[in-house]
N, C-alpha and C positions, 0 to 999 in steps of 0.2 A: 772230500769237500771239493765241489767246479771251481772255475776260475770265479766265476763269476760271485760265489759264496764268500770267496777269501776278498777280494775285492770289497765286498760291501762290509765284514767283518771288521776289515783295516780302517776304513773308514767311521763305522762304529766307533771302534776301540780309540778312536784319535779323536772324536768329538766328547768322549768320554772323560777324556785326559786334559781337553782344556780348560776347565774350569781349577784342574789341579797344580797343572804342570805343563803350562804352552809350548815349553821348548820338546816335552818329551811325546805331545801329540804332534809336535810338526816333524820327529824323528821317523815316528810310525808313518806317516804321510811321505816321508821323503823315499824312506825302504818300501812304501806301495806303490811309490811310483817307477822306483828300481824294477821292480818285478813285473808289474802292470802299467808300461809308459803308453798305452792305447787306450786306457781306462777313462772319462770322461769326467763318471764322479769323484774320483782320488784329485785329479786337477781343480776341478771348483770347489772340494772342499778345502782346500790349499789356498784357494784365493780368497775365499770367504774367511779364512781365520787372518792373513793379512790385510783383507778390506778393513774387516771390525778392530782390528787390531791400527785400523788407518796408518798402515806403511806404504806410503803414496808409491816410492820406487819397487819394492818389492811384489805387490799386488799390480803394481802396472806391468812390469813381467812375464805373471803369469796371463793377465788378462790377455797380452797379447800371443802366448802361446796360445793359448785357447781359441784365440780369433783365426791364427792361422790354424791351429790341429783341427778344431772341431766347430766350423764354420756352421754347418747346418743343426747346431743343438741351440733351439728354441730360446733356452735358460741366459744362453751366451747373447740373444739380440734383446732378450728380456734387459739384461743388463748394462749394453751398450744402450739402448733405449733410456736409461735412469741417466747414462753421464749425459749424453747428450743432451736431454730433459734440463738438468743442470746449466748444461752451457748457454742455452737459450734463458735460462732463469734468471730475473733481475737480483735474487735474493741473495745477501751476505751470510746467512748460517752456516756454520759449524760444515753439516752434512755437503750441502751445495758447492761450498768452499773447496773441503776433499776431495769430491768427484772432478772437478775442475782440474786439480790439482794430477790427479788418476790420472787425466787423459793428456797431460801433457807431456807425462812421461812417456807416451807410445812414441815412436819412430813416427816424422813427419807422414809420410807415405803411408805407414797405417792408415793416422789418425784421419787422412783425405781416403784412402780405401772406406775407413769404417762408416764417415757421414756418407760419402753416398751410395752405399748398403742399406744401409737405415732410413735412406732417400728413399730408395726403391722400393721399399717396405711401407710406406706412410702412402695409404690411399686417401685421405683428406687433402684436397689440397692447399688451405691455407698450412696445416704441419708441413708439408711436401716442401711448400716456399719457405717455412722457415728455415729447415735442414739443407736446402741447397745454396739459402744464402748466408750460412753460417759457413758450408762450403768454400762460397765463394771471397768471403771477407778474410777467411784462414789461409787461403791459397787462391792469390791472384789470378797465377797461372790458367785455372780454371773457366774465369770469366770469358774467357775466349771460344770456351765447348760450350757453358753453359750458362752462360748471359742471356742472351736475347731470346735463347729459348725461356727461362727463366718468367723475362718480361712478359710476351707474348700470352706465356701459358695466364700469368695474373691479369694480364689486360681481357683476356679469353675467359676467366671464371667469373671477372665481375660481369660481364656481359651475361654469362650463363646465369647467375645469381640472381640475375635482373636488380640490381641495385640501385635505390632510386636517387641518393646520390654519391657526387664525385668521393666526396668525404669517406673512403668505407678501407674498410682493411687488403683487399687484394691492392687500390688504387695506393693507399697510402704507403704499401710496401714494396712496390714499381717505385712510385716518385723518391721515398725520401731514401732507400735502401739499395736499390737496383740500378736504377738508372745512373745515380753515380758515379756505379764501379764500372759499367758499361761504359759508357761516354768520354768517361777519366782514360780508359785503356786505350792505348794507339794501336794497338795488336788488334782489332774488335773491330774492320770495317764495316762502316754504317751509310747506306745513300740517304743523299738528302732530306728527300722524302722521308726516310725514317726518322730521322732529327728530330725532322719539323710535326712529325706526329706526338715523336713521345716530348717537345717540348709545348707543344699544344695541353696534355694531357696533364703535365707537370703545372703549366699555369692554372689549368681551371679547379686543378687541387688546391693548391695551394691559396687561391685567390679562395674560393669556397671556405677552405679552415679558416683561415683570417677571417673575415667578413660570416661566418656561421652566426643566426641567430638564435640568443635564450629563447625565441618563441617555441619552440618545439621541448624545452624542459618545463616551459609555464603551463602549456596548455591544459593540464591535468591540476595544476594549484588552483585553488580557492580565490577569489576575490580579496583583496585587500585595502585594508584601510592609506590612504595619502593624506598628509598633512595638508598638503596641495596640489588640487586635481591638476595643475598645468606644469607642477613638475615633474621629474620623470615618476614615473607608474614601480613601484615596488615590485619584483623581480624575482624570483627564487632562483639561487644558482646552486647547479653542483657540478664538480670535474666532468669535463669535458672528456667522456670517455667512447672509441672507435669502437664499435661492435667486434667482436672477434680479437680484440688486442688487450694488452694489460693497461692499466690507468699511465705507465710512465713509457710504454711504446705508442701511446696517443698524443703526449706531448711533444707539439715539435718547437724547439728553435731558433727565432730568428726565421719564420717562414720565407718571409722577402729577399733576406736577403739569399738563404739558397734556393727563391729560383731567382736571382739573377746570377749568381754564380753559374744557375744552367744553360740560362740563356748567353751568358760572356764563352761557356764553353760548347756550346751548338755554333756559338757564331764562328769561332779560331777553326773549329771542325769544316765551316760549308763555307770558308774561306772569305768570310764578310769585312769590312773596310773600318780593324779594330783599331782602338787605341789602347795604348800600354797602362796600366796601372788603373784602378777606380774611380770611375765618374757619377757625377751627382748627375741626378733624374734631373733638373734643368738642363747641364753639361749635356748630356746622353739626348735630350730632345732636339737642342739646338745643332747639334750633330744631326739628326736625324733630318730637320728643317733643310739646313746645305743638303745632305743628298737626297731627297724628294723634287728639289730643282732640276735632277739630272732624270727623274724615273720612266720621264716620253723616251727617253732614248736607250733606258735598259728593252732593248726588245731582244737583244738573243739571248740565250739558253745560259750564257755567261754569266748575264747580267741577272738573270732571274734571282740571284741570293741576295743582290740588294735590294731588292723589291720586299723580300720577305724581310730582310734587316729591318727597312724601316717599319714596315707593321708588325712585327712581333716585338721589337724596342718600343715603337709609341705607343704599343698595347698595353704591354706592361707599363708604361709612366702613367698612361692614363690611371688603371685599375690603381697604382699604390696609390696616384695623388688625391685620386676623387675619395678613395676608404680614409686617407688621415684627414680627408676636410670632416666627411662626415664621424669620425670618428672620434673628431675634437667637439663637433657642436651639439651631437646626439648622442654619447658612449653609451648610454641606455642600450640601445642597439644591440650592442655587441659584448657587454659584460652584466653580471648580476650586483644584488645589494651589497655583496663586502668590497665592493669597487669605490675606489674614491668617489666621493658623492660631488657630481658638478652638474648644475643646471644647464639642459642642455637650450641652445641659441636657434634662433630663425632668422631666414633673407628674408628682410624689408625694404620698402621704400623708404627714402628719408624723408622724413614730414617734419622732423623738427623746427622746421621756418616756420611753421605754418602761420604764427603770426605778424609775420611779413606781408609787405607793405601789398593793398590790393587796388590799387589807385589807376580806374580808367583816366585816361585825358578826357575833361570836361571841355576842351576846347575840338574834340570829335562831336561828329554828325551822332546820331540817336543811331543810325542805320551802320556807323560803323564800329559806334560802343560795342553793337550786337553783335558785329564781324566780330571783334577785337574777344569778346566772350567766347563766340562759339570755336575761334581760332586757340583759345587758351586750352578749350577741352579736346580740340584734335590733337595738338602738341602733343598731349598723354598717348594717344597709344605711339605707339612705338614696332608697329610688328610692321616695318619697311626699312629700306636696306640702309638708308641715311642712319635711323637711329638705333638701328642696329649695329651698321659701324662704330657709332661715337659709344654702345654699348662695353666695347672692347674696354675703354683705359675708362673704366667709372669706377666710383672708387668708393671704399665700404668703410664705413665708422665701426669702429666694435670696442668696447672700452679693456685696457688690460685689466682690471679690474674682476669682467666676467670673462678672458682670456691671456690667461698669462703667455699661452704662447703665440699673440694676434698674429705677430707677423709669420711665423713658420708658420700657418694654419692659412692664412690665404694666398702665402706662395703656393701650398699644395693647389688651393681651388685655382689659380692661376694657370699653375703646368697642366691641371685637370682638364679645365678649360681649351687651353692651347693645343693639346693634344687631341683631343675630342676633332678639334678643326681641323689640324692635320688629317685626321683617320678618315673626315670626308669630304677631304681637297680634293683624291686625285679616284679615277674610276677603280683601279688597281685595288687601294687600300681598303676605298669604300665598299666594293665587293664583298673582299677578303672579311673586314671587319662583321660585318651584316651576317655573311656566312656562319664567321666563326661563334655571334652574341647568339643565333637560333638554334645552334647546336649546344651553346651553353643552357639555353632559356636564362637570358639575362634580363627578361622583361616579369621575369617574377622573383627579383632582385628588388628586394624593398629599399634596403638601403640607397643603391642605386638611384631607383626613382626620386630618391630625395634630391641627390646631386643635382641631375639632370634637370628637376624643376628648380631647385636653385639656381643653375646656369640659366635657362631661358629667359629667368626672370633678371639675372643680371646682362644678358642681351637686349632686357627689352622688348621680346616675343611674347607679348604680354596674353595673348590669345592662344598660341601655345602654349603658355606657362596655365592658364586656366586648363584645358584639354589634359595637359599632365596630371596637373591636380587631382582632376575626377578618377585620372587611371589609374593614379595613388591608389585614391579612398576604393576602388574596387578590388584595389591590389590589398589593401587593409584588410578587408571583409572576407578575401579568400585564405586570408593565411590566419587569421586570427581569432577565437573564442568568441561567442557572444560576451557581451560588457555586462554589467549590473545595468540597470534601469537608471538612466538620468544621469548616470556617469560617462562625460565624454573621454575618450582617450587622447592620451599627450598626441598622437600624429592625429586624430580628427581636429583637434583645438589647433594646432599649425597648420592643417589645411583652411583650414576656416580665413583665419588673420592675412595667409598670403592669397587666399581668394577674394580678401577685402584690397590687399593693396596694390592688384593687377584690376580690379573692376576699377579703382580710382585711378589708376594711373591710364586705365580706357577712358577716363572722362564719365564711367557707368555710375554716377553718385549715389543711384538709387539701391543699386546692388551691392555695392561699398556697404552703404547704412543696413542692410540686411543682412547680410554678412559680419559684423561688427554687434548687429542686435541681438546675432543667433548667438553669439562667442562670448556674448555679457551676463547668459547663463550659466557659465563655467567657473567664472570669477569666481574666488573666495574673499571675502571680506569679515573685517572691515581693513582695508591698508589705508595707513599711515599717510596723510598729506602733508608732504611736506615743504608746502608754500613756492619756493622758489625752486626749477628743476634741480635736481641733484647729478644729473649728465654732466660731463664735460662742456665749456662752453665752445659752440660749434663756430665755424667762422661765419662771419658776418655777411648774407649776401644780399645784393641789391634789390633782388627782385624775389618773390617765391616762385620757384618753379619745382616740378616733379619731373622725378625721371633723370637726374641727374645720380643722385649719391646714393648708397645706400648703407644698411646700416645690420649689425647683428644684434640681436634683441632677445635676451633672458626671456623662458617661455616660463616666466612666472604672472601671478594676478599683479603685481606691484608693478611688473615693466609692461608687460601688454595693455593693462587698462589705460592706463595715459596716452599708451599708443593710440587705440581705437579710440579716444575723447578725439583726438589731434586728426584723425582721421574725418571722424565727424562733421568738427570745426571746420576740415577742408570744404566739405561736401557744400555746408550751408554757406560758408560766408559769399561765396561768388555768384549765390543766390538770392541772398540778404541782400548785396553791397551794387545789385544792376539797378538802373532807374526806373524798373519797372516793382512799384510798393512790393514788399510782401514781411509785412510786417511777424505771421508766423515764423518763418524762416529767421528774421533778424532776433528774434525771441530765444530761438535755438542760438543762436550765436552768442547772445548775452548768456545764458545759461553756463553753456558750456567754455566760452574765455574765462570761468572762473577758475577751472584749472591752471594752476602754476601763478594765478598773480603775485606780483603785478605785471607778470612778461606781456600779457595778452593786451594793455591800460591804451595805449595806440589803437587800436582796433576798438576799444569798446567807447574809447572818445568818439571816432569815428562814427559807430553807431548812434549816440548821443546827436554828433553833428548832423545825420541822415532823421533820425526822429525829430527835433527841433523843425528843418528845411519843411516834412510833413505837418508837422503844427498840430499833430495827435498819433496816438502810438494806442494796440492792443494786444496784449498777449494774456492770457487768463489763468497761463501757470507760471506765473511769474512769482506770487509768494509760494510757490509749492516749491519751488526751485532754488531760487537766488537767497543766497545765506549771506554773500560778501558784503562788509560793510562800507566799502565805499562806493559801487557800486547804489548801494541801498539809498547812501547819502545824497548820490546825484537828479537820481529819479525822483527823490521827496525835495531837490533842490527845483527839477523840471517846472514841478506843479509851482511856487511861488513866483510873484511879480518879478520878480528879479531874473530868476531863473526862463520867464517866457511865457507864464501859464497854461505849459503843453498840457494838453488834454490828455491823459491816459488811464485808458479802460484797462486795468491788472487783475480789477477780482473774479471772481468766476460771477457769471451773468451779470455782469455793472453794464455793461453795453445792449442787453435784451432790459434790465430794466428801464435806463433812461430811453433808451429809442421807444418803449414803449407809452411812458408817459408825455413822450412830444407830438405825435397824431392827436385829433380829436378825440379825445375822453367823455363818454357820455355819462358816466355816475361817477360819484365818489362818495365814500363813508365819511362821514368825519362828526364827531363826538358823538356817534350811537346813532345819527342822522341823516337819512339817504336824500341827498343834496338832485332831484332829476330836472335836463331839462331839455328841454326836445330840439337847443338848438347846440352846436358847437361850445366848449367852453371859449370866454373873452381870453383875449393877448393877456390882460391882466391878468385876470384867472388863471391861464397858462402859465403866463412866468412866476408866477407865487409857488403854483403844484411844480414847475421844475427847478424851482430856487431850491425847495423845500427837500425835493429827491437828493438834488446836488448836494444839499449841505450836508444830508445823511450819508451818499457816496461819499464826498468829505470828513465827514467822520468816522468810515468807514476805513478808507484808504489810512487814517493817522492811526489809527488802531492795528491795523494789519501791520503799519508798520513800525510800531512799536512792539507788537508780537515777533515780527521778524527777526528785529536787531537782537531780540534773544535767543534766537537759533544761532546765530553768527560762530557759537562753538561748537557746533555741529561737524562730526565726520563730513567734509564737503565728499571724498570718494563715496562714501555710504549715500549720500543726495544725487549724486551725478548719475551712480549706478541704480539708484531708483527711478530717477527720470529714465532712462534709458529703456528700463523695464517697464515701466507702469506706460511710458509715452508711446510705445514703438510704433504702434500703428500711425498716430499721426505724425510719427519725424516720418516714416515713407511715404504717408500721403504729402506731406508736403515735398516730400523730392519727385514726387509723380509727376 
């Protein structure tokens, strides 16, 4: 019999024997290796009955004989292959466990021999990276030969990949993996420049994961039904999973905070002007503020790292401060439906005064009344450097109620804010920054855009804040799914309301009310009126003005509708309330002061006092409208001797009737009788046929308004928001 026969024999004869007698096949195994220590199969089958047999020390052994003896058998990287498979494995079983357990038993110096063999061996390259940074995590040492090449190669495949974004498995295995152990080593020297690349690369990850939209998991769901269209839009969510990685190498961490752990360690590295210990993103800006003062005079080569300190620090405060504003008032954004359910908020103007005091000086010229008016509507805009300055310290109502955490949520918009300005104070930064947002494409940054038109709009850039607006709603249409029919979306229905409160605060009234008329289609009803505001009471100020406060506002039908009525109200009363009649205009005004009475009761005296002064008043949807009873009471008080016997036309044609029975009437019927006569009717005749109209309009008018008083429990939201609808044409014809 050959060698080769007695070899495979022994081998036989000993897998034969283990089902029987383990100790007396691994005898025959131990005398075949006596005989045949060159033999390759006597050895693996030796390690295969210690594998199975899981004796971590003894199977590790021979594995490692085997890696040195017989390096080039197939079987041998087959099976380094499976531990290593293992070590990369998040999984706790039994099997994964042992192989684990296998490979720790090898001699340091193996176990860094055998991964990067098995490196060598993996022409994938995301396995390639895994096996070399598993390398590199096990032995430090290494990071030194094969770090930056490591980096490199992943920054180099997602390139080759064409990935279209930052968010993807080579990027995310640089940032949270690689770059660490590189940058951590002082052994590992790195120029500047390279720093500031890979901490360029590590922000726009990171910032990306954070701020990543569900839009890209919706786009493929179905329509869904909402309770209410103006809160946030129902959401399907599932884990957030990197292409190429497992569900629990996709999760990261605390994203913010390690990159700023990378940026504290770029900066110690390119020798920047640190402080010791943790600072808060105010701390860290207002640091940044003091050396910005000094950056005309960073002009040499020295100086260049604190040029980059302060823009790569105000970068990052900006990006985390502007994501936790919006993060707090929109989360829609950024998580699905099993996410705590919070209605998300909008920048508004604050209009709550609106029934505040609108009292020209009566003892002005007519010519300066009109100044004094038309000065009232330039005041609104705001896109000039004065009210832009006084934009800085304005200050925003937001109730805790719909924000528990108000104030940490507009400190963020504050540092947001402040930093924003830094970044294009100085030519340096503003370059830099510019450079670095078009290399990101930060302008198809939805969330973003939100910020940004919130800030402008609490600057006061009332004409850029519209401009953004639109680039919103374009930015909307390019990222998002056609809608169902008739269904507006939560960000069209916020664009809408701050497109109403940037045209009023222009003094544009007309574009306010169209604005306001479009968004009165989205309402659901019927809500709840609940007589007296239920807001906080706001302080008391002297005069109404806009453009001072501002306010955050539930993007629900119940807080926006009151809004846009109060909006309304603005529009007409300084229309109503000039010496020049317009009795439509003052009609809207009665109408709509019905909201919140009796807050509005000043103002509708007022009016009162202005129709009285006229000695006749007409408005024709006045029963269609007005449900308040005392309101009701005043108007039926107008008409009596007491009251002044104001003339007023309320019903629909009472004013084409009587006007027309006061000219010359040539016929009249009367009991079956055609009364002709070829000259004028007599004064007498006349006053009889307009006694006789009147007394019917009078009887008319007591009837209507005794009908009325029985609507008076009438949803008043349900009446307002009809007016609003059924009226719209003529409220903008009257603001034309």
């Amino acid at each position: 019999m050959s060698a080769q026969g007695d070899c495979e024999f022994l081998v036989q004869r000993a897998r034969e024997l283990v089902p029987q007698d383990l100790w007396a096949a691994k005898a025959w195994l131990i005398t075949a290796r006596s005989l045949y220590p060159a033999d390759f199969n006597i050895q693996y089958e030796m390690y295969t009955i210690e594998r199975n047999a899981e004796r971590t020390a003894t199977a590790g052994r021979l594995l490692y004989d085997m890696f040195v003896n017989f390096p080039d058998q197939p079987v041998v990287w087959r099976e380094i292959s499976i531990i290593t498979s293992a070590l990369r494995n998040d999984s706790q079983d039994k099997q994964t466990q042992f192989l684990r357990s296998l490979f720790e038993t090898l001699p340091g110096r193996v176990q860094c021999e055998m991964l990067l063999k098995v490196t060598e061996q993996c022409f994938n390259t995301l396995e390639r990276s895994e096996m070399l940074l598993l390398l590199l995590r096990r032995f430090p040492e290494t990071v030194v030969q094969h770090g930056v090449g490591l980096g490199e190669a992943l920054l180099e495949a997602e390139t080759i990949e064409e990935q279209e974004s930052p968010v993807n498995c080579f990027r995310k295995l640089f940032v949270c993996d690689v770059l660490p152990l590189i940058i951590n080593n002082h052994d590992v020297r790195l120029p500047a420049n390279l720093l500031y690349k890979y901490l360029n690369k590590a922000a726009e990850f990171y910032i990306n994961y954070v701020t990543r939209s569900t839009q890209v998991e919706n786009q493929h769901q179905g329509a869904q039904d909402t309770s209410d269209l103006m809160s946030p839009s129902k959401r399907s969510s599932q884990k957030y999973i990197i292409e190429g990685l497992t569900e629990k190498s996709s999760q990261i961490v605390d994203p913010w905070e390690r990159l700023f752990k990378i940026l504290n360690v770029v900066g110690m590295r390119c020798e920047w002007q640190m402080d010791k210990g943790r600072r808060s993103c105010s701390d860290l800006l207002h640091r940044m503020k003091e050396l910005s003062r000094y950056m005309n005079t960073f002009d040499s080569e020295a100086h260049a790292n604190y040029k980059n300190q302060v823009l790569y620090s105000t970068m990052l405060v900006f990006f985390k401060s502007a994501f936790q504003y919006i993060s707090s008032i929109q989360p829609s954004l950024f998580q699905g439906p099993n996410a705590p359910s919070q209605v998300p908020l909008v920048l508004l103007e604050d209009v709550a005064n609106v029934y505040g005091d609108v009292e020209i000086d009566r003892s002005k010229h007519i010519h300066k009344k009109r100044k004094l008016a038309e000065g009232r509507e330039k005041t609104m805009s705001s896109d000039d450097e004065e009210c832009s300055a006084k934009g800085r310290s304005r200050h925003i109502v937001v109730s805790k109620a719909e924000l528990s955490n108000s104030m940490e949520v507009l400190e963020s918009f504050k540092l947001a804010r402040e930093s924003w300005e830094l970044l294009y104070s100085l030519e340096f930064l503003d370059k830099e920054f510019t450079r670095i947002c078009l290399a990101w494409k930060t302008d198809t940054w939805l969330w973003l855009r939100i910020f940004l038109t919130d800030m402008i709009i609490y600057q006061g850039q009332y004409k850029k804040a519209i401009a953004s607006l639109h680039h919103l709603a374009a930015l909307q249409g390019s990222l998002s799914q056609p809608q169902i029919t008739g269904q507006g979306t939560l960000e069209h229905q916020r664009a809408l309301i701050q497109l109403a409160t940037c045209h009023f605060a222009l003094g544009e009234y007309r574009m306010t009310c169209e604005k306001v008329l479009d968004l009165m289609c989205y309402m659901v009803l019927p809500i709840q009126d609940g007589g007296k505001s239920q807001e906080e009471p706001s302080k008391v100020k002297p005069k109404f003005r806009k453009g001072l406060d501002l306010k955050l506002l539930p993007c629900t039908s119940k807080a926006i509708m009151p809004y846009c009525l109060h909006l309304m109200l603005a529009c007409f009363k300084l229309r109503a309330f000039t010496d020049n009649r317009d009795d439509m205009a003052l009609g809207h005004v009665i109408v709509l002061l019905q909201q919140e009475w009796p807050r509005g009761e000043n103002l509708f005296l007022k009016a009162i006092s202005k129709i009285c002064q006229q000695g006749n008043f007409q408005y024709e949807n006045f029963f269609s409208y007005v449900t308040n009873i005392d309101m009701l009471e005043e108007f039926a008080y107008l008409r009596t001797q007491e009251g002044g016997k104001i003339h007023l036309e309320l019903l629909p044609n009472q004013g084409m009737l009587i006007n027309h029975c006061r000219p010359c009437g040539w016929s009249l019927q009367m009991s079956g009788r055609d009364v002709v006569s070829s000259v004028p009717l007599l004064p007498l005749g006349h006053h009889t046929v307009t006694r006789g109209i009147t007394k019917g309009v009078k009887e008319d008018f007591r009837l209507a308004m005794e009908r009325q008083v029985s609507r008076c429990g009438e949803n008043l939201m349900v009446v307002l928001h009809r007016f609003c609808i059924n009226e719209k044409i003529l409220l903008l014809q009257t603001l034309t």
